[in-house]
N, C-alpha and C positions, 0 to 999 in steps of 0.2 A: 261513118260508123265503123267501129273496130270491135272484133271477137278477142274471146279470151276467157280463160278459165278461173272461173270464180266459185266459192265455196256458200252453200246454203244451208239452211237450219229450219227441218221440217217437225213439229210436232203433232201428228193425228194418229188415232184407234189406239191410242197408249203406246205408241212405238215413237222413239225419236231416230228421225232419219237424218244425215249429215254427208254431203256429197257434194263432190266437186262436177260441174255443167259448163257448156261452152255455153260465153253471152255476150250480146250484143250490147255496145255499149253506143251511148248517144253523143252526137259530137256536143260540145261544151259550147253555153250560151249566157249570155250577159256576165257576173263574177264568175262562173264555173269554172273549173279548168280539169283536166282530163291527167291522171298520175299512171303513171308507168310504176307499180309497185316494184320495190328491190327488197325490203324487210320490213316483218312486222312479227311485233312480241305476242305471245299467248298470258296474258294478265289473268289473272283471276276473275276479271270482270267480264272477259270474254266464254267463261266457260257457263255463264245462265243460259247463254242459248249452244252451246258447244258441247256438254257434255249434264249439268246438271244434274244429281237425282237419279238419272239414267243407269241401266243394269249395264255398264260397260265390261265387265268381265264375262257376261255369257254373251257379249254383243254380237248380230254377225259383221264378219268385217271380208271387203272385198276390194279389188283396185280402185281408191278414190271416193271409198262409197264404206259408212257402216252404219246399220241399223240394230236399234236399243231396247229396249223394253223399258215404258217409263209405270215406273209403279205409284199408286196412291201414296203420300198424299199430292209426289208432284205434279202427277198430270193436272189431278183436280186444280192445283195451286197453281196451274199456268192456262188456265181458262181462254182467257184474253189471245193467247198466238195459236190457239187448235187451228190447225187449218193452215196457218199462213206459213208460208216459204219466203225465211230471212236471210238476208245476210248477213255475217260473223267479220269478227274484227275491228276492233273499237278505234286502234291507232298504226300509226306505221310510216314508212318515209320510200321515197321515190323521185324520180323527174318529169317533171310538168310537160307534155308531149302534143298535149293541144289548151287554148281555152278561148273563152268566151269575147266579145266585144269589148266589154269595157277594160279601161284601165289599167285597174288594180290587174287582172287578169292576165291580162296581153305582157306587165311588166314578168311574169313566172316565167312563161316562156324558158324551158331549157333549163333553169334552176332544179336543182334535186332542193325536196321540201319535207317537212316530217310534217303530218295531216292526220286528221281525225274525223274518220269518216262513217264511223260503221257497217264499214263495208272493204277492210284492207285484206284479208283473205282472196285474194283476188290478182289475176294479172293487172288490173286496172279498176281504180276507182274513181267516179265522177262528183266533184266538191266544191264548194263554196270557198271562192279565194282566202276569205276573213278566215279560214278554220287550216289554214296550210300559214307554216313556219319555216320561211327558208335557212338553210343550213350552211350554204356558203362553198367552205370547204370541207365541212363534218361532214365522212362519211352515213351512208344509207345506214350500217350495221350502230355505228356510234348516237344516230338520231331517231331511230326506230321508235325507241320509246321517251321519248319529247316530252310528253302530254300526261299521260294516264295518272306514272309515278311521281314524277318530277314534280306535276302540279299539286298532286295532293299530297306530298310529304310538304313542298312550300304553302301550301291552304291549311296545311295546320298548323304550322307556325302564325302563318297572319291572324286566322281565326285567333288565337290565343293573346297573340298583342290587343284584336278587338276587343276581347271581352278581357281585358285588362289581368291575362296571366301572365306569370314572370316565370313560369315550368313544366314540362310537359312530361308525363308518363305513358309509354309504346310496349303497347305487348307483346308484343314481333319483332324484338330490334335486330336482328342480325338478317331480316327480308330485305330484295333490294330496296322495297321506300325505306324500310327502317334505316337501312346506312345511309342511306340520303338526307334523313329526318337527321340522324347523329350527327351529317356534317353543314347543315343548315344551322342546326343550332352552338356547334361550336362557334361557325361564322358569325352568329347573332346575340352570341353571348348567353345563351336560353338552359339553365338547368334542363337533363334530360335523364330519367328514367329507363333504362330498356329493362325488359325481360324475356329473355333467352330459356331456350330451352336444353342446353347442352353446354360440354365445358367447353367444346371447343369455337362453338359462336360466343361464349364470354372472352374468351382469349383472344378472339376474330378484333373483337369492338375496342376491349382493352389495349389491343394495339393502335386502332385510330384515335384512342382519345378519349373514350367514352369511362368518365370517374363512375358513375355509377349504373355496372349494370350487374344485374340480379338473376341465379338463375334456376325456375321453377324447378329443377330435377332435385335443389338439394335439400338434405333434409332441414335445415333452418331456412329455408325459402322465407317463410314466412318473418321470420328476424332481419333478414336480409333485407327483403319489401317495405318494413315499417322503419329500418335506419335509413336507407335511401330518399322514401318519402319526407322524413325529420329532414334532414340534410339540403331536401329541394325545395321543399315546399309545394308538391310537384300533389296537388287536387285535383288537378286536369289531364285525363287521361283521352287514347285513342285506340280502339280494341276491335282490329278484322277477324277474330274470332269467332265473336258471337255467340255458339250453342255454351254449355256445360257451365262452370265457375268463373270463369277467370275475373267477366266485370265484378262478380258478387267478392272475389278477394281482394281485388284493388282497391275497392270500397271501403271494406271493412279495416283492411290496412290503414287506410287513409282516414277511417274514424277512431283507431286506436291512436296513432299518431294525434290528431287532436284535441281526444280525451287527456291524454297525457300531458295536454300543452296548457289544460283549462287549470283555471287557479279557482274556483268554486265547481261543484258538484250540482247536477242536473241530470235529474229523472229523466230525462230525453235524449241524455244524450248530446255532441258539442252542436255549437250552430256552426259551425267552420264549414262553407259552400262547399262542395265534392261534384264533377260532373265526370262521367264516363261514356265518349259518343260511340258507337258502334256504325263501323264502315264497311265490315266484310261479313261474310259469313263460312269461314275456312272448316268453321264445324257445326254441320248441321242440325244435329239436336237441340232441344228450347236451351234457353237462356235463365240459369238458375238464378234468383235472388231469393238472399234470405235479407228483406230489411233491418238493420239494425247498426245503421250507418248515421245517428243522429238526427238531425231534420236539415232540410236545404240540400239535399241531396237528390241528382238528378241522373239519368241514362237519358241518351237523345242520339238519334241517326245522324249520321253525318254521310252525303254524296257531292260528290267535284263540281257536279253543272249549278244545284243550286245553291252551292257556297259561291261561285264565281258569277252568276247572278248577283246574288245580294252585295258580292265583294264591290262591284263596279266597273269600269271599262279601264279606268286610269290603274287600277291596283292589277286586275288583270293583264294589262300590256308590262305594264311594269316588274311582274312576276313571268312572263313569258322572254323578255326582255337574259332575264335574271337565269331564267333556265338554260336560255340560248347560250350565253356566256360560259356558262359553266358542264354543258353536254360532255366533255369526258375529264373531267372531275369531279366536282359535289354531285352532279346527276348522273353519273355516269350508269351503266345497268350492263349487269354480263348476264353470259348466257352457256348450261350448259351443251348443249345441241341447237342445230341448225338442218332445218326440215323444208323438205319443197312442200307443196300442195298434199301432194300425193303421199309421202311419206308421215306427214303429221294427223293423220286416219288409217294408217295401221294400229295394229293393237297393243302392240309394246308400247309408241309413242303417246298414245291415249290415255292410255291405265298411267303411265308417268307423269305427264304435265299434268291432268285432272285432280293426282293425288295433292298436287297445290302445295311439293315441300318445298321449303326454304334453300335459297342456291341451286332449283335443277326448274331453271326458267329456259323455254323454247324460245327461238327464233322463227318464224315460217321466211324463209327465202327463194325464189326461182333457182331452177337448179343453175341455168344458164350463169345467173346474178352470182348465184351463192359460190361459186367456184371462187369468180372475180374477189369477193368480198370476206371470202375466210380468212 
């Protein structure tokens, strides 16, 4: 058994608490194996139980330790974990330092792996062989984020070959998935959409390639949105957004563009399918629709584990396969800062990563690690 400082996630009496604890970890048994973390990214996905909701600016904050105030509706709306003390960190990469009996396991031994574990905030996390991606020679920093982005910018690609699209529209393209999505789909040949919110993430994409991206801030936005969509044919969108307009503009875009294409007139409006999945929630207020998007027009969640369920084992390995190869190019993922434990629960570092902007993604590192690997 081995100690080590690991990061938890409390939410009771309307406070959320978030704190680093020494823990005891269990020696590794059957596939398990035992990771020596060296990096792991702060995603978006990590901040429901990380920051959420939470009064982070009046927080108190102390070494390794800060407590929040969670106000209605989120406490309400997180029913389900009152009470219980989590562990944070969805993915991250490290070297395998003990494992289990069988096999699969016993072959890690000594391998640095990129793992998804829910639990990589931590000097050490205990995981299921099947869920660790060995890296080879790719650095701990360059494979950190293996999993999270990599998968889900390639699961919307595949997603779209299933349901028999030929182009994707991203509301975020200058995010690290977004450039990832941008260089998937040159590779794949796939009309791609971004929509950027600044001149200089269009200029960012325009240098890699990207013919059409569009960018909310200008005043013909909306001209911009509907030549691009003409041009791609691009009904199928993917929007971590979520609160305020954005799906409801895509939409309507995407239903002037077809009106425009109808050669008879209908009271209804075009039948031309339109889907818009929603992945994120970067903005927490409702989700405005105004329908009047035709008919056959859809919004639907989209998340990684149950896309890669239904995907299958074959398309899954296949796709992990694919990431692996390409870890510091098409996936590759930067970062602006590089935080120990302890540093990524101060107050500066909180109030920054939680705001969730575009290109100011953490790292969390040991500091021991982080020296070696800057």
């Amino acid at each position: 058994m081995r100690t080590g400082k690991q990061l938890f996630s409390t939410l009771a009496d309307h406070k959320l608490t978030v704190e680093i604890s020494e823990t005891q970890f269990e020696e590794p048994t059957g596939k398990q194996v035992l990771v020596r973390m060296e990096a792991a990214p702060i995603n978006p996905s990590d901040l429901g139980l990380l920051a959420l909701g939470a009064d982070l600016a009046n927080a108190e904050y102390s070494a390794g330790k800060f407590v929040a105030d969670m106000p209605e509706p989120f406490y309400r709306g997180s029913k389900a974990r009152h009470g219980l003390r989590l562990p944070v960190g969805n993915e991250g990469a490290g070297t395998v330092v003990a494992a289990g009996e069988h096999e699969m396991a016993q072959a890690l031994i000594g391998q640095r792996v990129a793992c998804l574990s829910g639990s990589t905030y931590s000097e050490y996390t205990l995981i299921d062989a099947m869920m660790c991606l060995p890296l080879g020679n790719i650095s701990a920093v360059d494979g950190a984020s293996a999993f999270v982005n990599p998968m889900t910018a390639l699961g919307f690609v595949e997603n779209a070959k299933m349901e028999g699209q030929t182009a994707i529209l991203h509301t975020v393209g200058a995010s690290n998935l977004g450039l990832m999505l941008n260089k998937i789909c040159q590779e794949d040949n796939i009309p791609l959409v971004n929509i950027v919110r600044k001149a200089e993430q269009a200029e960012l994409l325009s240098g890699l390639g990207s013919k059409h991206t569009v960018n909310s801030s200008d005043k013909d936005f909306s001209k911009q949105l509907c030549d691009a969509i003409e041009a791609t044919d691009a009904y199928y969108g993917f929007d971590p957004i979520g609160g305020g307009r954005m799906i409801d503009t895509c939409l309507r875009a995407m239903e002037r563009v077809a009106v425009k294409k109808m050669t008879e007139h209908s009271r209804y409006g075009s039948d031309q399918p339109k889907k818009m999945y929603h992945y994120g929630v970067l903005d927490m207020s409702p989700t405005i629709l105004t329908p009047s998007y035709g008919h056959g027009w859809t919004v639907s969640g989209w998340l990684l584990f149950p896309f890669l369920r239904a995907a299958g084992s074959e398309t899954v390995e296949r796709m992990r396969q694919r990431v692996l190869a390409g870890l510091t190019t098409t996936f590759a993922s930067s970062y602006k800062r590089q935080v120990s434990l302890e540093e990524m629960l101060t107050r500066d570092a909180v109030l920054e990563y939680s705001a969730m902007k575009t290109g100011e993604k953490y790292l969390v590192t040991p500091p021991p690690l982080r020296q070696a690997l800057a």
